[in-house]
C-alpha positions, 0 to 999 in steps of 0.5 A, spaced: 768 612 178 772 610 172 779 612 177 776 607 182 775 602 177 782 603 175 785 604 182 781 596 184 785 594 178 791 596 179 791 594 186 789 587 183 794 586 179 800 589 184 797 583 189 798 578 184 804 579 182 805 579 190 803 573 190 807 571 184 813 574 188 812 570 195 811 563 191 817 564 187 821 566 194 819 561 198 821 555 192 828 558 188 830 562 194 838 559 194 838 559 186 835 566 186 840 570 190 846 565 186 843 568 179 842 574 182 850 575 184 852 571 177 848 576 174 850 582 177 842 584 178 844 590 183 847 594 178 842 592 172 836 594 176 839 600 179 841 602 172 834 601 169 830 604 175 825 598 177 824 599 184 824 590 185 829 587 189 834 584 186 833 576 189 825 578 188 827 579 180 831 573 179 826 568 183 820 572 178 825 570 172 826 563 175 819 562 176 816 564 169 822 560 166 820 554 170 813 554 169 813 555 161 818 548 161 812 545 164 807 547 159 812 546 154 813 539 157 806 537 157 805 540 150 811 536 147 807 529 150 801 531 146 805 532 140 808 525 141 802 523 141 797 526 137 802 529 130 804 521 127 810 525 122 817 525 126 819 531 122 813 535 124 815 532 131 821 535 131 820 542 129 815 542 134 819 539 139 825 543 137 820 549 138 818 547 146 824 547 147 827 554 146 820 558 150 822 557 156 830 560 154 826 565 151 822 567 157 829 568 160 832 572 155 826 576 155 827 578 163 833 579 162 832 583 155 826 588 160 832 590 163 837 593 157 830 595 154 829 599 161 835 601 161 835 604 154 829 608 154 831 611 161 837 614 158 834 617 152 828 619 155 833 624 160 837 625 153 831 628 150 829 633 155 836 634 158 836 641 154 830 644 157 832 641 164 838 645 163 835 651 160 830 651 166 835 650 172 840 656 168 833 660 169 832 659 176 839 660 178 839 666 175 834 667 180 838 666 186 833 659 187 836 653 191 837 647 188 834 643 192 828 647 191 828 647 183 828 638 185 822 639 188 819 643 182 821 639 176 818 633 181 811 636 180 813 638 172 808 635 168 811 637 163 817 633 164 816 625 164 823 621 165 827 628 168 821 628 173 822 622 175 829 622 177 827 629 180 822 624 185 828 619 187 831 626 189 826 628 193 825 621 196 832 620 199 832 627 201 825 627 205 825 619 206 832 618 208 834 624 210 840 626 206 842 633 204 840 635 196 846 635 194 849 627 197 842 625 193 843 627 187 851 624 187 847 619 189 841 618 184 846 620 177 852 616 180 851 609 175 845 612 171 845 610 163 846 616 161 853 618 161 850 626 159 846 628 164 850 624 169 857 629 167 852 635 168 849 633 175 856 632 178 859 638 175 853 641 178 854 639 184 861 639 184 861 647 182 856 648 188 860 645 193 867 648 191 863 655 191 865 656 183 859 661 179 854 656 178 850 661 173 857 660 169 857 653 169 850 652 167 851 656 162 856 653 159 853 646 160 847 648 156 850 651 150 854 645 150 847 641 150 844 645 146 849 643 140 850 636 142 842 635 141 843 639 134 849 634 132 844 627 135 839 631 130 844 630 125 845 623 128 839 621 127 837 623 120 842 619 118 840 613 122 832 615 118 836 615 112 838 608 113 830 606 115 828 610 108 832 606 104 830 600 108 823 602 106 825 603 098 828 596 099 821 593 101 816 596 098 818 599 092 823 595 089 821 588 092 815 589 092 815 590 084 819 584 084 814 580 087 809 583 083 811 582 077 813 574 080 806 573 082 803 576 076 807 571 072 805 565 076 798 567 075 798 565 068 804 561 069 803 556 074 810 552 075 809 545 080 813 546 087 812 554 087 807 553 092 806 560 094 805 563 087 798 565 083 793 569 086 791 566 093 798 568 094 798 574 091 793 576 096 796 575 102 802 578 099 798 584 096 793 585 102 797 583 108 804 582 108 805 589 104 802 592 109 804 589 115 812 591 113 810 598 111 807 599 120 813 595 122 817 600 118 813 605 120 813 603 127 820 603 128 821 610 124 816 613 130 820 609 135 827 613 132 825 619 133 824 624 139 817 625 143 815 631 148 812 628 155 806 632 152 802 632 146 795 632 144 792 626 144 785 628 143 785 630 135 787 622 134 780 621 135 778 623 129 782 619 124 780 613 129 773 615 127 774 616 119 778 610 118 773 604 120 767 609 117 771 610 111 772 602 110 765 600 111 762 606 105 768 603 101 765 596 101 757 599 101 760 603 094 763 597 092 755 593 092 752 598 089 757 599 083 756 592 081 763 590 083 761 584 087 757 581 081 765 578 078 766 574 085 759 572 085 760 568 078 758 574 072 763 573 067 768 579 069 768 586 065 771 593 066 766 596 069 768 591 075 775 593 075 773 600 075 768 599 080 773 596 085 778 602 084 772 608 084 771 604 091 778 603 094 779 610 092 773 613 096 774 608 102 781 610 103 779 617 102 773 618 106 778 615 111 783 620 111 779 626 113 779 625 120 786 626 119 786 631 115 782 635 119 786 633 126 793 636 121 789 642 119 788 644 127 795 642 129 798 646 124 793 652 124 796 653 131 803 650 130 806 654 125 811 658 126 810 658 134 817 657 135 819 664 132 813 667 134 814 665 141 822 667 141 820 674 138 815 675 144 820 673 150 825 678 147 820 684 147 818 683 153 826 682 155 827 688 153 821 692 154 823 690 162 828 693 161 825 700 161 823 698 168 817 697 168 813 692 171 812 685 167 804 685 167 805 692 164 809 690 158 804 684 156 799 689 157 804 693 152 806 687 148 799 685 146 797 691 142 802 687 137 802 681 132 805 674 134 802 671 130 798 665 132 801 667 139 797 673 139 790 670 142 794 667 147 798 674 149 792 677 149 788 673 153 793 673 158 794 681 157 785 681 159 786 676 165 792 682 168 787 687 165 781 685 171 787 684 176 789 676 176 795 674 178 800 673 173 801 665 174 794 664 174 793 668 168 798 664 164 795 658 166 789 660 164 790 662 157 794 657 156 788 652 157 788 648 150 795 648 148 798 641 148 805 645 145 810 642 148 815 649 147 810 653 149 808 650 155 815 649 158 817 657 157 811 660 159 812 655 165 819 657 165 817 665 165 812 663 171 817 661 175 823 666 172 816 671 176 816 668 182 823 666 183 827 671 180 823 676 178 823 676 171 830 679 170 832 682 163 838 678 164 833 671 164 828 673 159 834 674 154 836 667 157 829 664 155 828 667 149 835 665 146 833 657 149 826 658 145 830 660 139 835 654 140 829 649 140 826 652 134 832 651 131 832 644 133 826 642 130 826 645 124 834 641 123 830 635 124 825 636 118 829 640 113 834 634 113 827 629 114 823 632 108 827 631 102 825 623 103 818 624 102 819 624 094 822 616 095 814 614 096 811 618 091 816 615 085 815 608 089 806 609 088 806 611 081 812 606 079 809 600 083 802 601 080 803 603 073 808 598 072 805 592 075 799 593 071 804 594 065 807 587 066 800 584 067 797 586 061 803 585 056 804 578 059 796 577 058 796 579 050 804 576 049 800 569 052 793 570 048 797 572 042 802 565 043 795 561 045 790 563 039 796 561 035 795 554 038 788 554 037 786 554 044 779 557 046 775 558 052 779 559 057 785 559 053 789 553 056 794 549 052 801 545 053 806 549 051 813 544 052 810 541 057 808 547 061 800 547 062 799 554 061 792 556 062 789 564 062 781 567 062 779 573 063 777 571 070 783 571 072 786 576 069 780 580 073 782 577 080 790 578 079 788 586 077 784 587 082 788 584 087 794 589 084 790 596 083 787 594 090 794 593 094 799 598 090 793 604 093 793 601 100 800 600 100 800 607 097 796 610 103 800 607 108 806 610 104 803 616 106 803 616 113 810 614 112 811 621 108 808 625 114 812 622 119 819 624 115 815 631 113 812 634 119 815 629 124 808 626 125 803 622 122 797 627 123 800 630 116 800 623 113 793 623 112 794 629 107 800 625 103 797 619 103 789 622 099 794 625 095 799 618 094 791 615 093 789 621 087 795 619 084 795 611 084 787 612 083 790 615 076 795 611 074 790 605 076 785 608 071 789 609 066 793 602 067 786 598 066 783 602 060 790 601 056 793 593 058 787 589 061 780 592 058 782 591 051 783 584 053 777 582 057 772 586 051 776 580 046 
């Protein structure tokens, strides 16, 4: 029912763009075909892998530009009309202006984008792709035969897809596999896989020893894919240092100037005191933190396969760990400062003890989904090369492969052994090998593990699993393995810049605000002023109670342990390479800025709303 749903609406939106298209043909055909040619849209369509005609592109552009400077015009009457500032008017206008100009610029930037991301979804699975084409032609497997397999790979994302244009121009338009893949990798984005496919070829119609050149191109790939790696920490680094510019040493900075605005309001600064404190501390932190967050996941790799049940449980946690924080918060007495009770430290320590089970509570779905990936996870890569170079070398003897895994399975490979021996059980009642494999691999979402198993099933099939090709296998397995592990060892030594940043950011900030509250009390009791403690000191109204040190030390402990949670994600992802392990740094980051709160409070704000 829910495929059919998907299906209607699928057809839907292809029917209204197909009417879109027809409208925008029949109006700016001429302009169209002109821009298309100025352009150069063949080339650029071609290269990012749209199947749109290039004058159909250029009228849908034209089109949507066309329509946002009506609306923008009609928008820009009505502000004439309706906004009587001239000034105002000429943002606004200035505004209109530039959208249907940014409409055009976003078509065109769809196709550098597309053109990107398709070059580097190829690049990142490239390797394996060599590994596994050496694999077959170990075998004696026709190439176009190993084109017809990766295009029904779902292990493979980009690399399937150019592996389908193939198929198509072969089963289509009737070219030979050779002249369709010269045809396809000829001008695409990535100059790696378009060297290693015409080389191929190449080697295939000269006669030359295919094997051979395989096998160099793939040790060759395999290094280039350790120096990206290397390549792409140092581009990581970069972010990093990004990230301790914005969230430490900014931060601190603007901290320390909203505290001081707080009690010193100066006339003009319009975004100082504590309403702007709040919006910085509660959201605009935040928000910086998941923009750098976002573009540190963005940087780094991503296998075409991946779990993504275990993302419910964080998605459940959170919202409930928020709602049992807010319940907490009620039940302390918390909320009785907001509603006008003069403001004590129990309040303040109500509001951390809240945050901080909130926070906490909304990292145990996260924690348990990183528990049961690591349990699997861990040390597979190793466990996986050494099983691939035992069965290797078992096979030599002579023996038949379903022999030496029912062999093989009396020994340890960690937390490989269940799936080894439940491949061994199902070989043990007379299932085909293929799909005992299949079957106990039902429940992994290991990208490596998948992809050599799948590469050991067709090695079976196709080549009969020589000892020659499982030695190949194994020594590709260890490269991957390598691979990872480069990228996290050279990624985990970062992970101390959140932890500094957390305790200086919450323990400072309080610091600050509790000498600068005593320093402004010491100078006004000096005065003689009472209540709220406000007097003129050299003509600057200086004005300071104990609610508002409450609220801007609320404001403070509350935003250093939320940003300090979301710097947890961060150290997860730069640790472990995903976000899953975040959710462990981040209850960590929460226990340490919980402390650091506490005793912040106890030591420079109780004292002062006790007097």
């Amino acid at each position: 029912m829910a495929s059919g749903r998907d299906r209607a609406r699928s057809e839907l939106r292809v029917s209204i763009m197909d009417l879109i298209d027809a409208s925008a043909w029949l109006l700016f055909r001429g302009t169209a075909v002109s821009l298309a040619r100025k352009l150069d849209l063949e080339r650029a369509i071609r290269r990012a892998g749209l199947a749109v005609h290039p004058y159909i592109y250029a009228a849908r552009m034209i089109f949507f530009t066309f329509m946002t400077a009506v609306i923008c015009a009609s928008l820009a009457a009505l502000v004439l009309v309706a906004v009587p500032n001239m000034f105002m008017q000429l943002i606004f206008i200035g505004l209109l202006a530039i959208a249907p100009l940014i409409v055009f610029g976003c078509f065109v930037l769809y196709l550098h984008v597309k053109t990107s991301s398709r070059a580097r979804g190829v690049e990142h699975e490239l390797p394996f792709f060599a590994a596994y084409l050496t694999t077959m032609a170990r075998g004696g497997v026709a190439p176009e035969r190993v084109i017809e397999t990766i295009a029904r790979m779902k292990l493979f994302k980009a690399l399937r897809e150019e592996a389908e244009r193939i198929v198509r121009d072969v089963k289509v338009f009737g070219k030979d596999p050779l002249t369709a893949i010269d045809d396809v990798v000829f001008d695409h984005p990535s100059r790696l896989f378009r060297e290693f496919m015409l080389g191929y070829t190449t080697t295939v119609r000269t006669g030359g020893d295919v094997v051979h050149y395989l096998e160099l191109r793939t040790h060759d790939l395999f290094r280039r894919k350790i120096e990206d790696i290397r390549m792409l920490s140092e581009r990581i680094g970069l972010v990093v240092e990004a990230f301790i510019a914005l969230n430490v040493v900014m931060a601190l900075c603007f901290y320390v100037f909203f505290v001081v605005s707080s009690i010193l309001p100066a006339k003009g600064v319009a975004f100082g005191g504590v309403g702007g404190f709040i919006v910085f501390a509660l959201i605009v932190q935040p928000l910086l933190t998941l923009m750098l967050l976002v573009v540190t996941d963005a940087m780094m790799p991503k296998d075409p396969v991946w779990d993504k049940s275990v993302y419910v449980y964080p998605m459940l946690t959170i919202p409930v760990g928020l709602a049992l924080g807010f319940v907490l918060f009620i039940a302390l007495g918390g909320y009785g400062m907001l509603m006008g009770l003069p403001p004590k430290p129990q309040h303040l320590y109500a509001s951390i003890a809240s945050m901080c089970v909130g926070l906490t509570i909304a990292s145990m779905g996260g924690i348990k989904a990183w528990i049961e990936k690591r349990r699997f996870e861990r040390g597979l890569g190793v466990q996986l090369a050494n099983f691939l170079r035992d069965l290797a070398e078992t096979r030599k003897t002579g023996i038949s492969v379903e022999k030496c895994i029912l062999y093989l399975a009396q020994r340890e490979y960690g937390v490989l052994t269940p799936i080894v021996r439940r491949i061994a059980g199902a070989l043990a009642i007379g299932i085909d090998i293929g799909k005992a494999i299949r079957r106990a691999l039902r429940g992994v979402y290991n990208w490596v593990t998948l992809m050599s198993f799948k590469y050991l099933i067709d090695a079976i099939e196709y080549g009969g699993a020589a000892p020659q090709v499982l030695d190949t296998l194994a020594r590709y397995v260890d490269e991957l393995t390598a691979i990872y592990d480069e990228l996290k060892r050279r990624l985990k030594t970062y992970i101390i810049v959140p932890y500094f940043g957390a305790l200086l950011l919450s323990f400072t900030t309080l610091l600050v605000l509790g000498m600068m509250a005593k320093s402004v009390y010491t100078v006004l009791g000096t005065l003689g002023a009472t209540g709220t403690y406000g007097a003129t000191v050299m003509g600057l109204r200086v004005s300071l109670g104990a609610r508002d040190i409450a609220l801007v030390t609320i404001t403070t402990v509350l935003g250093c342990m939320l940003n300090s949670w979301l710097m947890g994600l961060m150290c997860g992802k730069l640790r472990d390479l995903t976000i899953l392990s975040g959710f462990v740094h981040a209850l960590i980051l929460v226990a340490i800025t919980t402390v650091a709160s506490i005793v912040g409070v106890a030591m420079f704000i109780a004292p002062l709303l006790a007097s």
